[in-house]
C-alpha positions as CSV (number, residue, x, y, z in Angstrom):
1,X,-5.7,1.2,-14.7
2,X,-2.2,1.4,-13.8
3,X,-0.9,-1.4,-11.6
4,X,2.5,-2.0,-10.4
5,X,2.6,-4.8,-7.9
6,X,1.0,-8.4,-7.7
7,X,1.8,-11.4,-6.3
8,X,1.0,-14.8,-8.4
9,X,1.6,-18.5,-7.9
10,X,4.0,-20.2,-11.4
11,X,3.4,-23.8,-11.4
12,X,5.6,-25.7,-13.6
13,X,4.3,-29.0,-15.6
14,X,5.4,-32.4,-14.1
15,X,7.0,-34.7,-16.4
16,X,4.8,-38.3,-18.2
17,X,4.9,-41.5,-16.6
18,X,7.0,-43.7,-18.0
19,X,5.4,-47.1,-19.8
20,X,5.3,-50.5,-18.2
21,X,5.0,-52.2,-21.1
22,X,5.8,-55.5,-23.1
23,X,6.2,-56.3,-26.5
24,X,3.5,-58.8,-27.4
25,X,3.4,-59.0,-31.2
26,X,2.9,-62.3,-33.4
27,X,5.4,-64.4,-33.8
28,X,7.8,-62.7,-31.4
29,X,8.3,-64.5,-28.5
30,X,10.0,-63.4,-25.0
31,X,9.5,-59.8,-26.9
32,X,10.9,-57.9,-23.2
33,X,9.9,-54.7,-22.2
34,X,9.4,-51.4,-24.7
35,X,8.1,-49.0,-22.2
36,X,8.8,-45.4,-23.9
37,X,9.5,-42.2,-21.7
38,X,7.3,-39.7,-20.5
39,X,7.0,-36.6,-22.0
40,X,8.8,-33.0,-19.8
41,X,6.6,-31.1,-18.4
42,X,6.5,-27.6,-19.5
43,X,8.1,-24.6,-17.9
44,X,7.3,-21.4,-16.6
45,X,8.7,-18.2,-19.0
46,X,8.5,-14.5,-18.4
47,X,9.3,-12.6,-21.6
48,X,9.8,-9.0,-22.0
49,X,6.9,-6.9,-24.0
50,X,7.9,-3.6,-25.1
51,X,4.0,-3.0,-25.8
52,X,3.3,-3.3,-22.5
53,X,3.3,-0.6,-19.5
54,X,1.5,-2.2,-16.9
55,X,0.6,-5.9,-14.6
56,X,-3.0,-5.3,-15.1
57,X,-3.0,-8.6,-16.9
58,X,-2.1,-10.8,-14.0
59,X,-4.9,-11.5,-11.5
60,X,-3.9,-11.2,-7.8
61,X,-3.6,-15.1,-6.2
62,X,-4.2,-17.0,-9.5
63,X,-2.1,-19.7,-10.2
64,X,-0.2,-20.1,-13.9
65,X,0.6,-23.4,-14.5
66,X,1.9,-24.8,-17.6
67,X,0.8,-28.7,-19.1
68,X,2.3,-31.6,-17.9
69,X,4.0,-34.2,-20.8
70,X,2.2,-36.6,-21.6
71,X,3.3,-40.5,-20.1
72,X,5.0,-42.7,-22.3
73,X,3.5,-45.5,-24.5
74,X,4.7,-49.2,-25.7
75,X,6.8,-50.1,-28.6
76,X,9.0,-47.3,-26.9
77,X,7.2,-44.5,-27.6
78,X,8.2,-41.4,-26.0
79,X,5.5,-39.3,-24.1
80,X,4.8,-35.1,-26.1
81,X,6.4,-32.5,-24.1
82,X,4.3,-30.2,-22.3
83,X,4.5,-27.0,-23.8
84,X,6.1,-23.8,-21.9
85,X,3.7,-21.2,-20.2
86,X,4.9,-17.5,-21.5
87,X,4.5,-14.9,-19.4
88,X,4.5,-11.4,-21.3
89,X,5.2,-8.5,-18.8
90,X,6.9,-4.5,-19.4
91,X,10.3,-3.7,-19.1
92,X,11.2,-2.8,-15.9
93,X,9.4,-5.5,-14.3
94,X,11.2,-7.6,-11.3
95,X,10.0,-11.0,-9.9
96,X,11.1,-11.6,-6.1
97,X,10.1,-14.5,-3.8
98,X,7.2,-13.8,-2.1
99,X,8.1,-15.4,1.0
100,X,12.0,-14.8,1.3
101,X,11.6,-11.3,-0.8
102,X,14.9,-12.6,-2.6
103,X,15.5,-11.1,-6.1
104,X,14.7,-13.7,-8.4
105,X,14.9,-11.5,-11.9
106,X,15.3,-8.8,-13.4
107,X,13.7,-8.2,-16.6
108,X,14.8,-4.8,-17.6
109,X,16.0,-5.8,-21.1
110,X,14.6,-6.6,-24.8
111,X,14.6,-9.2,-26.3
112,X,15.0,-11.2,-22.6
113,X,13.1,-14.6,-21.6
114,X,13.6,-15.9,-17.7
115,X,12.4,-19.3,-16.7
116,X,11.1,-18.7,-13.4
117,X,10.2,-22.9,-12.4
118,X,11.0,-25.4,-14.7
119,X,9.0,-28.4,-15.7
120,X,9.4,-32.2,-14.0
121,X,11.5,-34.5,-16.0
122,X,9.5,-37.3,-17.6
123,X,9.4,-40.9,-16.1
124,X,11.6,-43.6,-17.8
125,X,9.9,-46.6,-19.3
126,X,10.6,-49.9,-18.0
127,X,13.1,-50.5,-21.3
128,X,15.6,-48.5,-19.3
129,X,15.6,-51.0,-16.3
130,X,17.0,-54.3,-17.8
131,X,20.3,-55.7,-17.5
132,X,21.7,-58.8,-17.9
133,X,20.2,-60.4,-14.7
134,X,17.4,-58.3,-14.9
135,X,15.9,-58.6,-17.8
136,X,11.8,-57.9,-17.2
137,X,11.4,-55.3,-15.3
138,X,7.8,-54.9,-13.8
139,X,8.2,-50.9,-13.1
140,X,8.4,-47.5,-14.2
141,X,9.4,-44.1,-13.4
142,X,6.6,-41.9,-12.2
143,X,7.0,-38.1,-13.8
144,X,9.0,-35.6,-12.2
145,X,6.5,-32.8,-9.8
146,X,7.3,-29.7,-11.7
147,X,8.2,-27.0,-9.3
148,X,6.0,-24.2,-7.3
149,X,6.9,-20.8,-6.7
150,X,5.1,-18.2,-4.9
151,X,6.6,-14.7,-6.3
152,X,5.5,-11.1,-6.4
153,X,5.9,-9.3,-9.6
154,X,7.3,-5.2,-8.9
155,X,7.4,-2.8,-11.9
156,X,10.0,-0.1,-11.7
157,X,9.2,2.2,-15.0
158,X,12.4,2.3,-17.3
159,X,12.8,6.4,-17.7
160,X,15.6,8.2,-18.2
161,X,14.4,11.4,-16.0
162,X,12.2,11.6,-13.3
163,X,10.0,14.5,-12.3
164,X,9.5,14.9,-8.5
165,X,8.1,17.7,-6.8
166,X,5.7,18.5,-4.1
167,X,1.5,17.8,-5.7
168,X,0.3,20.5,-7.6
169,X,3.9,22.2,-8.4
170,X,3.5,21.5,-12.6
171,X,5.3,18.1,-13.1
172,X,2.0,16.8,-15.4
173,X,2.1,20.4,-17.2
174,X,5.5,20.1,-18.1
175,X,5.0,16.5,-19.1
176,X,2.6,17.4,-21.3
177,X,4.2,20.4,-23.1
178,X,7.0,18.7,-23.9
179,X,5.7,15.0,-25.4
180,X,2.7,13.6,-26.5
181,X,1.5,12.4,-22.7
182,X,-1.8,13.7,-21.7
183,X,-1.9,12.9,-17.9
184,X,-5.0,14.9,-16.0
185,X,-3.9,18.1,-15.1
186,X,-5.8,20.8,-12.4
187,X,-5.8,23.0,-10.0
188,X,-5.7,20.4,-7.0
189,X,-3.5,18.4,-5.4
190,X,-3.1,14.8,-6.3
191,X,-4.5,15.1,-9.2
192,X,-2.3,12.9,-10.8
193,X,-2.0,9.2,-8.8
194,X,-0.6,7.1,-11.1
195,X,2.9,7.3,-13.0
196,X,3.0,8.7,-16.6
197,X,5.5,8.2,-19.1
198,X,6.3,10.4,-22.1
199,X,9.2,10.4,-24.9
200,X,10.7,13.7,-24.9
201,X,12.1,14.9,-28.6
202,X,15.6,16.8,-27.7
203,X,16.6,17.3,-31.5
204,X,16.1,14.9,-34.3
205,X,16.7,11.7,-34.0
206,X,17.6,12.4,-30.2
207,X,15.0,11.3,-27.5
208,X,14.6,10.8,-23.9
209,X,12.2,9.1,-21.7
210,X,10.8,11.2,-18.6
211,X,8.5,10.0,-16.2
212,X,5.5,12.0,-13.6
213,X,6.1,10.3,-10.4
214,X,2.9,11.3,-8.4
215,X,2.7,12.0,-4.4
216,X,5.7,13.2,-3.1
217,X,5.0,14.5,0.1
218,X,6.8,14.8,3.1
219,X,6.8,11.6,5.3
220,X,6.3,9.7,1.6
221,X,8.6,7.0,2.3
222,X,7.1,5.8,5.6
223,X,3.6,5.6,3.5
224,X,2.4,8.8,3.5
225,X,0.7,10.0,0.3
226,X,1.3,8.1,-2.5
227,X,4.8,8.4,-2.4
228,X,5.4,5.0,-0.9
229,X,3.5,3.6,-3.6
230,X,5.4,5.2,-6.9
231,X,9.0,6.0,-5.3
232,X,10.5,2.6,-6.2
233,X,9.8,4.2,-10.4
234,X,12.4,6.9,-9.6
235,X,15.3,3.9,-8.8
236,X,15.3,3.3,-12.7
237,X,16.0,6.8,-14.0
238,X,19.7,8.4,-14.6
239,X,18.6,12.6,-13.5
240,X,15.4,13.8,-11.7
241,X,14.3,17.0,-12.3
242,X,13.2,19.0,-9.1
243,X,10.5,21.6,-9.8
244,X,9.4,24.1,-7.2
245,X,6.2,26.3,-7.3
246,X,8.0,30.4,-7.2
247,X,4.7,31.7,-8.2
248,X,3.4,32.3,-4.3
249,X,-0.1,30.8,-5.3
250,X,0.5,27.8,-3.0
251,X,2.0,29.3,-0.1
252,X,4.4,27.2,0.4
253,X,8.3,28.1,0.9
254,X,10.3,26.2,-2.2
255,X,13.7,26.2,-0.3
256,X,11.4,23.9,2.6
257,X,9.7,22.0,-0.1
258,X,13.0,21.0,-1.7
259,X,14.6,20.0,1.8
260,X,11.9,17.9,2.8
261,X,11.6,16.1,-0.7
262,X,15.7,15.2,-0.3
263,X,14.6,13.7,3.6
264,X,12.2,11.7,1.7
265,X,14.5,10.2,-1.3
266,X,17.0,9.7,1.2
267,X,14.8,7.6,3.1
268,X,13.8,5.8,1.0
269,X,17.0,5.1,-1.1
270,X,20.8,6.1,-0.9
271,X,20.7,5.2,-4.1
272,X,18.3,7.6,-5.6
273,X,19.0,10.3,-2.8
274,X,22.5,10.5,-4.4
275,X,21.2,10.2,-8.7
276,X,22.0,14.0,-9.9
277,X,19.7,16.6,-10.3
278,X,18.2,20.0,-11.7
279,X,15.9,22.4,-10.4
280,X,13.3,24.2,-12.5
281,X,11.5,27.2,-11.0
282,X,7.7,26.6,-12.0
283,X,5.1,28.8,-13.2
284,X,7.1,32.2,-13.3
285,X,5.0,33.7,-15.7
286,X,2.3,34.8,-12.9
287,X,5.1,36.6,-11.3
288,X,5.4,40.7,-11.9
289,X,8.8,41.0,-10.3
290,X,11.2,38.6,-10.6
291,X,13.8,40.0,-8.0
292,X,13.3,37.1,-5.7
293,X,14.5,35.1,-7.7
294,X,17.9,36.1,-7.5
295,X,18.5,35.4,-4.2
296,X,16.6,31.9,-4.6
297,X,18.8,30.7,-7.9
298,X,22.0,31.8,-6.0
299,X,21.3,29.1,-3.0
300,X,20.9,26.6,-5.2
301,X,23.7,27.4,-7.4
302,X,25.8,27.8,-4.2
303,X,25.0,23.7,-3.9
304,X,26.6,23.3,-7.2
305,X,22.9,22.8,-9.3
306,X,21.3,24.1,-12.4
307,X,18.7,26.0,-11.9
308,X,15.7,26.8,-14.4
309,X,13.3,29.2,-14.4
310,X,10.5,27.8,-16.4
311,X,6.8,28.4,-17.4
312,X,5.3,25.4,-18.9
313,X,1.8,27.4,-20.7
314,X,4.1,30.2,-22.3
315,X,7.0,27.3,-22.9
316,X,9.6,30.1,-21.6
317,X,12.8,28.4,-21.1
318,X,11.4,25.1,-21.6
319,X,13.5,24.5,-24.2
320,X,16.9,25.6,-22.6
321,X,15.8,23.1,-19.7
322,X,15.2,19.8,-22.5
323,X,18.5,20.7,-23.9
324,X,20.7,20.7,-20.8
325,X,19.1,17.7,-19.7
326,X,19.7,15.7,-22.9
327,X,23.3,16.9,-22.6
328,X,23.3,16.1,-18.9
329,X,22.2,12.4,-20.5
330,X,25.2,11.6,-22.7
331,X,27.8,12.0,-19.7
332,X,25.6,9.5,-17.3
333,X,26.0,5.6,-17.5
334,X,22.9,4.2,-19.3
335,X,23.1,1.5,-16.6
336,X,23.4,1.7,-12.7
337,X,24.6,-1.6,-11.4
338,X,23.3,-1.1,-8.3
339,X,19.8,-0.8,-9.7
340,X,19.2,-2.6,-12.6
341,X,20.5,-5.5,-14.5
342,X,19.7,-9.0,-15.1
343,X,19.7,-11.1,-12.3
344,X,19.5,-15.1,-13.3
345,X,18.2,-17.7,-11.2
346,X,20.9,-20.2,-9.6
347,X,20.7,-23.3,-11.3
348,X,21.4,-26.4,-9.7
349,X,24.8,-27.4,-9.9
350,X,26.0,-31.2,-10.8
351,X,26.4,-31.7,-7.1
352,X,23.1,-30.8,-6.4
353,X,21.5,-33.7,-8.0
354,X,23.8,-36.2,-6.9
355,X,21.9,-38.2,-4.6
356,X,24.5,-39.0,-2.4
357,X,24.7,-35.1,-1.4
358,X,21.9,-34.8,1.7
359,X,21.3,-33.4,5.0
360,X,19.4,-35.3,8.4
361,X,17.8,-33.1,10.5
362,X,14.8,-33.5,13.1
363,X,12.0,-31.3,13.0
364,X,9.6,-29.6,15.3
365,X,7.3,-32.9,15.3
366,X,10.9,-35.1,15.6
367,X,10.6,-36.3,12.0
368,X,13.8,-37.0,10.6
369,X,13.8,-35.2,7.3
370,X,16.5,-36.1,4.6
371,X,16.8,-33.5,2.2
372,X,18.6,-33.6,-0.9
373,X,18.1,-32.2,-4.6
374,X,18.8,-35.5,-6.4
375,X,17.3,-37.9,-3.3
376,X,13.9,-36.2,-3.5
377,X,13.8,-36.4,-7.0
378,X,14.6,-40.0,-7.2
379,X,11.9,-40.7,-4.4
380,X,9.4,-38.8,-6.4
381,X,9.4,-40.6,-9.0
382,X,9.1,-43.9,-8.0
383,X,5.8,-45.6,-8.0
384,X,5.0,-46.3,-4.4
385,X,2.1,-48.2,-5.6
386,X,4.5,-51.2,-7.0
387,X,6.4,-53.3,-5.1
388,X,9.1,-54.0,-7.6
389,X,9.8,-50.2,-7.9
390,X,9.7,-49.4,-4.3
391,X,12.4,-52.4,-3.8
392,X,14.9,-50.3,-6.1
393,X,14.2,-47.2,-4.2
394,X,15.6,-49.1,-1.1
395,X,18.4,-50.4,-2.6
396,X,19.4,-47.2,-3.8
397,X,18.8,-45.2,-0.5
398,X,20.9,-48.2,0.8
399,X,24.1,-47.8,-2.0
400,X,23.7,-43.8,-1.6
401,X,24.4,-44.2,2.5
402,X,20.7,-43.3,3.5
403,X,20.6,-45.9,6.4
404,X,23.9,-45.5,7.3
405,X,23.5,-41.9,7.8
406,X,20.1,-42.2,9.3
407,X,21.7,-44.8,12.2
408,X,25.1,-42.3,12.6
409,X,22.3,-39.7,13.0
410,X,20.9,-41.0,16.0
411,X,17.9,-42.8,14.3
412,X,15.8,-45.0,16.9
413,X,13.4,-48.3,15.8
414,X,10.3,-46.7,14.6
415,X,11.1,-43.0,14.5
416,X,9.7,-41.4,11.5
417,X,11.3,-40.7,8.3
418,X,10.2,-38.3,5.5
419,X,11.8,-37.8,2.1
420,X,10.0,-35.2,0.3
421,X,6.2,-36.6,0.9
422,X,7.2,-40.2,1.0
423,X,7.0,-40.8,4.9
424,X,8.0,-44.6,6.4
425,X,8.9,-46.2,9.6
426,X,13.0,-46.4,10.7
427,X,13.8,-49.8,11.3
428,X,17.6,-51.3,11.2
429,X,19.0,-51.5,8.0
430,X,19.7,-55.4,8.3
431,X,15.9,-56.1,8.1
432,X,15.5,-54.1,5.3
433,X,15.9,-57.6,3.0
434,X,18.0,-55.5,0.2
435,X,20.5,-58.4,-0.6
436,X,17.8,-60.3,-3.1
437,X,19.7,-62.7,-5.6
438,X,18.7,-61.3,-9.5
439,X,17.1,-57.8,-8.3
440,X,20.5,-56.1,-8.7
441,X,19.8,-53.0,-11.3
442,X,22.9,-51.8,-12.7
443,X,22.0,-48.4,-13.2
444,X,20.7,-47.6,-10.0
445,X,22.8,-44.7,-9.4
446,X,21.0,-42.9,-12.4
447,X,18.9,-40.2,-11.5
């Protein structure tokens, strides 16, 4: 089964509580705190597999998530590291958003490894927390939430020449004279409906990769067909080769056949509408007279193309057609910019996490949401659950002009207030009751 399309959920690992711990050994007295760190949660990877050829692996709507870190211990022992999730997927495969549809990556490359959501930090132990006026601290850091994703895996085949032609014109015939594929070949159209792949031998030592893209027929590009479906496989090659049925079995005009093929690639590309090509002039064996063909080879000549007239049983001039076409290879870019490449993920800058960089805004249900990279983070992983944490958090949303901005933004007694899913009643800083004598943490700024 060939599949080219699927849409998955990556769910990174959230980072190890951090331990609230104290040192209680024998004969140590006042030992302080020794709460270790919680382990990093692990990441999501997608690694390039030249063995494989297809995203049969990966189950429509299941989630991939990889293990959390485990939470830190006493005597300042740090939490394990979850381990990264590796994705293995074929060359040629590119991983979008599936809700914005932006390009995330492209993994067209080998050796290449993407991390697609990265795991939560882990929690600090309370160890990190004294200073010199604060010297027991009674909280921790919860783990970082490793990040969610939503993204839809698309496979565009890496070949260097695409086949394209109206069903039933020869492309599989060819294909199979002239490398080791075996695609289904017969006397009906659509017989072929998925892509096939096959490593052409020019000379030795000298190879090229060429690729049956099934379906081509006219209206393809608005669905019709399974043109819709396999189109996107031609963006990857460098030359397509354009085969028209001359033997008259089919009935079908070649010059209208190649006209409405172009409307088609055009449609669906300016890209691959404008990738260089040569036509071949199928099955000319069952022909008696040949005369026609004059008058045919001149009108595409006249358009500046190479024409070959071939016949894929008897191999007639099959090989005059694999040789121009490796030597129509060497003088093309291996790479088009436009359409493949590696495409990294933006990483969060240093201003991103600084906490002091966020935006107010109201929503829908009048909420006042504060959003930030570095604010949410530092509300996420404080335990809501302890009172000596969540009296940090305030001072800190206090120092980093939270309140401040909250009042400038218009913020009324009582109105709502979310930051990331912590949600809590507005009230005026003043009664907040942040200025408590020996609860100063010096490194409150940390994130």
């Amino acid at each position: 089964m060939f599949i080219d399309e699927v849409e998955i959920w990556l769910m990174a690992g959230s980072g190890g509580a951090g331990a609230l711990t104290f040192r209680t050994e024998k004969h140590v007295p006042r030992g302080g705190p020794d709460g270790g760190d919680g382990g990093r949660g692990g990441s999501v990877i997608f690694e390039v597999d030249p063995n494989l050829s297809t995203l049969l692996d990966f189950r429509p709507g299941k989630k991939y998530r990889a293990e959390r870190g485990e939470n830190g211990l006493g005597k300042r022992q740090f939490g394990k590291h979850g381990p990264d999730l590796v994705l293995k997927v074929p060359p040629g495969t590119q991983i979008r958003d599936a809700e914005t549809k932006e390009l995330l990556s492209d993994l067209a490359h080998v050796p290449q490894r993407e991390t697609l959501v990265q795991g939560g930090r882990g929690g600090r132990g309370n160890v990190h927390f004294v200073t010199s006026v604060h010297q027991t601290p009674k909280f921790a850091e919860k783990g970082e939430p490793g990040e969610e994703r939503r993204v839809k895996l698309e496979l565009k085949l890496l070949a260097d020449v695409g086949l394209l032609g109206y069903p039933n014109v020869g492309k599989s015939t060819l294909l199979a004279a002239v490398s080791a594929a075996r695609p289904k070949i017969a006397d009906y159209p659509f017989t072929t409906l998925v892509p096939n792949l096959g490593v052409v031998r020019a000379a030795d030592h000298h190879h090229f990769v060429m690729a049956d893209i099934p379906g081509l027929i006219e209206n393809a590009s608005e669905g019709a067909g399974l043109g819709i479906q396999f189109l996107r496989h031609l963006e990857r090659t460098r030359l397509l080769v354009h085969m028209l049925d001359v033997s008259g079995l089919s009935g079908r005009d070649p010059l209208e056949d190649f006209a409405i093929i172009n409307r088609e690639l055009a449609a669906f590309s300016e890209d691959l509408a404008g990738l260089p090509q040569v036509v071949v002039f199928s099955r000319v064996d069952v022909l008696a007279d040949r005369t026609g063909l004059v008058a045919l080879r001149e009108h595409f000549e006249a358009l500046g193309l190479e024409v070959f007239p071939i016949s894929s049983v008897t191999s007639e001039g099959v090989r005059d057609l694999i040789l121009h076409v490796w030597t129509r290879l060497q003088a093309l870019p291996k790479d088009l910019p436009k359409l493949s490449g590696v495409v990294h993920i933006t990483t969060n800058s240093r201003d991103d996490e600084d906490p002091r960089r966020f935006t107010i805004a109201r929503n829908e249900e009048e909420v006042l949401v504060v959003s930030g990279k570095g604010l949410e983070r530092a509300v996420a992983m404080t335990d809501m659950g302890n009172e000596y944490a969540v009296r940090r958090l305030q001072r800190q949303l206090e120092r980093w002009g939270v309140f401040a901005k909250l009042k400038a933004a218009g913020a009324q007694e009582g109105d709502s207030v979310r930051i990331r899913t912590a949600e809590f009643d507005y009230v005026d800083e003043d009664a907040w009751g942040l200025e408590e004598a020996g609860e100063d943490d010096e490194d409150d700024d940390a994130v």
